[in-house]
Backbone as numpy.savetxt, mean C-alpha at the origin, in Angstrom:
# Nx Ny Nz CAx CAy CAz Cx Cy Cz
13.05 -0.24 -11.34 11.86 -0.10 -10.50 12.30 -0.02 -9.04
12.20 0.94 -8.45 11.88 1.06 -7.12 11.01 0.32 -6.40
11.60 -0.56 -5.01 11.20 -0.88 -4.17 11.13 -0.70 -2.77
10.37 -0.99 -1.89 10.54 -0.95 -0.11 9.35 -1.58 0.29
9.87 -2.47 1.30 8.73 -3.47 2.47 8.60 -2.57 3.58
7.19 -2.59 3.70 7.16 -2.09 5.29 6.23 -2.95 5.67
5.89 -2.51 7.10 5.28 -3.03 8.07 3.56 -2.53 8.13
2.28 -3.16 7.74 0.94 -2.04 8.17 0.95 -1.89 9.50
1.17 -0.75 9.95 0.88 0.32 11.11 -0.75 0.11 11.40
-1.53 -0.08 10.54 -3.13 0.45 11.22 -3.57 -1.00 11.43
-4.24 -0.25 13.10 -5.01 -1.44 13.97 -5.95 -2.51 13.04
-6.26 -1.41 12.16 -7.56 -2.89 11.48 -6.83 -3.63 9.97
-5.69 -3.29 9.82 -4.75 -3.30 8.68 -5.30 -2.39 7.44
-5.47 -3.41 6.75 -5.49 -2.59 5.18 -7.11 -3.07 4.70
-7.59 -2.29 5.72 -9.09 -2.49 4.89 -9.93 -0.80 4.68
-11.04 -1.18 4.99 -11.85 -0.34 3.73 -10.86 1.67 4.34
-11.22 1.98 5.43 -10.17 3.18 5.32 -8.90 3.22 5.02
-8.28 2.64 5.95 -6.59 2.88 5.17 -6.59 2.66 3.63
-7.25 1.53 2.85 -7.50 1.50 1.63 -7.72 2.44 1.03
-8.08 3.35 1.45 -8.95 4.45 0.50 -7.69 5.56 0.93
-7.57 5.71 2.13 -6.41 6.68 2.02 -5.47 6.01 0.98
-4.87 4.97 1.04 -3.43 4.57 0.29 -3.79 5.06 -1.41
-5.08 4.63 -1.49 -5.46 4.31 -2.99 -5.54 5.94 -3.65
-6.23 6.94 -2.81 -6.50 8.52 -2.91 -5.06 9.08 -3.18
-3.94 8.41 -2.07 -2.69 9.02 -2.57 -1.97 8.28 -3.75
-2.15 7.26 -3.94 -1.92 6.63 -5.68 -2.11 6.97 -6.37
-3.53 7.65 -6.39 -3.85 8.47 -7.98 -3.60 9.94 -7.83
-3.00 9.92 -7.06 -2.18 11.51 -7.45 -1.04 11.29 -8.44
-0.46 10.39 -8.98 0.76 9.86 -9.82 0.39 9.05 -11.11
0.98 9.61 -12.01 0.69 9.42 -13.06 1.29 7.49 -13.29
2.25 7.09 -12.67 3.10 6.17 -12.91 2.42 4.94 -11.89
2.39 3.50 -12.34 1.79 2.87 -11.33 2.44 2.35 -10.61
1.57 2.34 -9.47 2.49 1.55 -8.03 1.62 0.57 -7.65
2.38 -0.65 -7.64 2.17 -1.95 -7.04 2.43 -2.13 -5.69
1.47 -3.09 -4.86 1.40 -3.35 -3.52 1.28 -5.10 -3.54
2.55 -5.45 -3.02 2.03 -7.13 -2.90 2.63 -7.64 -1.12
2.23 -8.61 -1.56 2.45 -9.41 0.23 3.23 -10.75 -0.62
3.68 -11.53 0.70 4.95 -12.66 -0.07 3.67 -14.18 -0.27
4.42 -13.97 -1.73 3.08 -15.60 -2.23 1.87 -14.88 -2.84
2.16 -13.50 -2.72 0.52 -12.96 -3.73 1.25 -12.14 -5.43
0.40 -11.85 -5.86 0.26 -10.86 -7.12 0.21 -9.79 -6.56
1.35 -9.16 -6.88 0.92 -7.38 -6.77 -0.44 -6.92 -7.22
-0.83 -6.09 -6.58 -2.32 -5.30 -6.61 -1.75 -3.64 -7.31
-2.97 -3.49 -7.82 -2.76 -1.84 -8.10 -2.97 -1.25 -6.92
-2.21 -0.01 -6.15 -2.42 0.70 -5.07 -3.26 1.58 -5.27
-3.99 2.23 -6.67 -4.49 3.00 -6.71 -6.24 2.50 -6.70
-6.41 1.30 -6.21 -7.72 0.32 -5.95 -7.96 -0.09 -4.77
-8.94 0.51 -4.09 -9.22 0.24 -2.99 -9.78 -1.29 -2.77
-10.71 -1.77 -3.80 -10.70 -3.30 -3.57 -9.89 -3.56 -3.69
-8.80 -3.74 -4.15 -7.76 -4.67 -4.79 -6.71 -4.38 -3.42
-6.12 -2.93 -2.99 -5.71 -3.26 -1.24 -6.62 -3.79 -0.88
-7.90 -3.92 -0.70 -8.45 -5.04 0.26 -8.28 -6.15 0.16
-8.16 -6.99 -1.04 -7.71 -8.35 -1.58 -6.74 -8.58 -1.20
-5.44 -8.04 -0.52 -4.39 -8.81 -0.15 -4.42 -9.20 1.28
-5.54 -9.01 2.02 -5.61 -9.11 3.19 -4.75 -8.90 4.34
-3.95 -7.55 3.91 -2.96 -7.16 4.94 -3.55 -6.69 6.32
-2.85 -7.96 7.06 -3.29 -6.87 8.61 -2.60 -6.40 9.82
-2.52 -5.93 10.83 -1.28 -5.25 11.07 -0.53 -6.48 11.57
1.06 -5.39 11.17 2.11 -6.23 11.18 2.50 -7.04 9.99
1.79 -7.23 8.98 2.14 -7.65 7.36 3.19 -6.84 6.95
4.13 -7.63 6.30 5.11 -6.79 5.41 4.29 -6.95 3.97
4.52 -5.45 3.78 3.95 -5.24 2.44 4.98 -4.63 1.63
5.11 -5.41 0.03 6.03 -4.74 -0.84 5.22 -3.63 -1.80
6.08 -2.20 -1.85 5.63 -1.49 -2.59 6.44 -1.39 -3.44
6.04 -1.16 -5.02 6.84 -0.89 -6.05 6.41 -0.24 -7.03
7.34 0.68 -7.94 7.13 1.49 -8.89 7.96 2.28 -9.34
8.29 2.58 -10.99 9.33 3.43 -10.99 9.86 4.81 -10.64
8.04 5.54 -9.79 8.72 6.30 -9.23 8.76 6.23 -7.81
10.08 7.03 -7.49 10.78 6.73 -6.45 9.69 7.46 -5.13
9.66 8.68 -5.60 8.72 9.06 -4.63 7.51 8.91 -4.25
6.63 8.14 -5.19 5.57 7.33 -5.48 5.96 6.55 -4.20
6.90 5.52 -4.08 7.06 4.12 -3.40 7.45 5.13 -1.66
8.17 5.97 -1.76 8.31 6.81 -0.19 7.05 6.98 0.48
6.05 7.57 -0.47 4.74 8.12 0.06 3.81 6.90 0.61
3.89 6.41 -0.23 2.70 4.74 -0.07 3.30 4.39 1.05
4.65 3.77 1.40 5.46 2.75 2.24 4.89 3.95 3.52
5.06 4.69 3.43 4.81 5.49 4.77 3.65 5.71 5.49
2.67 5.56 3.95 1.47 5.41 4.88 0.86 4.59 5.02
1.42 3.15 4.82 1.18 1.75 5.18 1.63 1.59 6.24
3.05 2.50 6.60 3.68 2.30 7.91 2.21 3.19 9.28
2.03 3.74 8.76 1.56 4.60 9.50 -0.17 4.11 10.09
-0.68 4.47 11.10 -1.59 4.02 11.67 -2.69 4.91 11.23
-3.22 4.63 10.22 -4.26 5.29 9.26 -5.51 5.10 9.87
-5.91 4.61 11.13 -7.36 4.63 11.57 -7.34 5.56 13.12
-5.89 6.29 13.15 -5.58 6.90 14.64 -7.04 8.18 14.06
């Protein structure tokens, strides 16, 4: 299984938009990808409640994981990325 921590980039963290972006690009992949924070349960990424449940906000390291590799590039990047610019 593929992993990478990043950092949330967006001002309001990981709520209801960036959620929906992250979750829209999850279900483009057949394979699942997990999103957790340290001390939680991985969440499905492809659930916009469920990114909302981890209460990431910016500056959270968030772990992404999944066996595919490019699955975990795409997500990590746009967690990195400031999804409410």
């Amino acid at each position: 299984m593929s992993k990478k921590t990043v950092v949330v980039g967006s001002q309001v963290g990981l709520h209801a938009r960036p959620a929906s972006v992250i979750a829209e690009a999850a279900g483009e992949y057949d394979d699942e990808i997990l999103l957790s924070v340290a001390g939680e349960e991985p969440v499905d990424a492809s659930s916009v409640m469920l990114i909302m449940t981890l209460g990431a906000e910016k500056g959270t390291s968030v772990t992404v994981e999944s066996d595919n590799d490019e699955a975990v590039e795409k997500i990590a990047a746009l967690i990195e990325s400031d999804l409410d610019a």
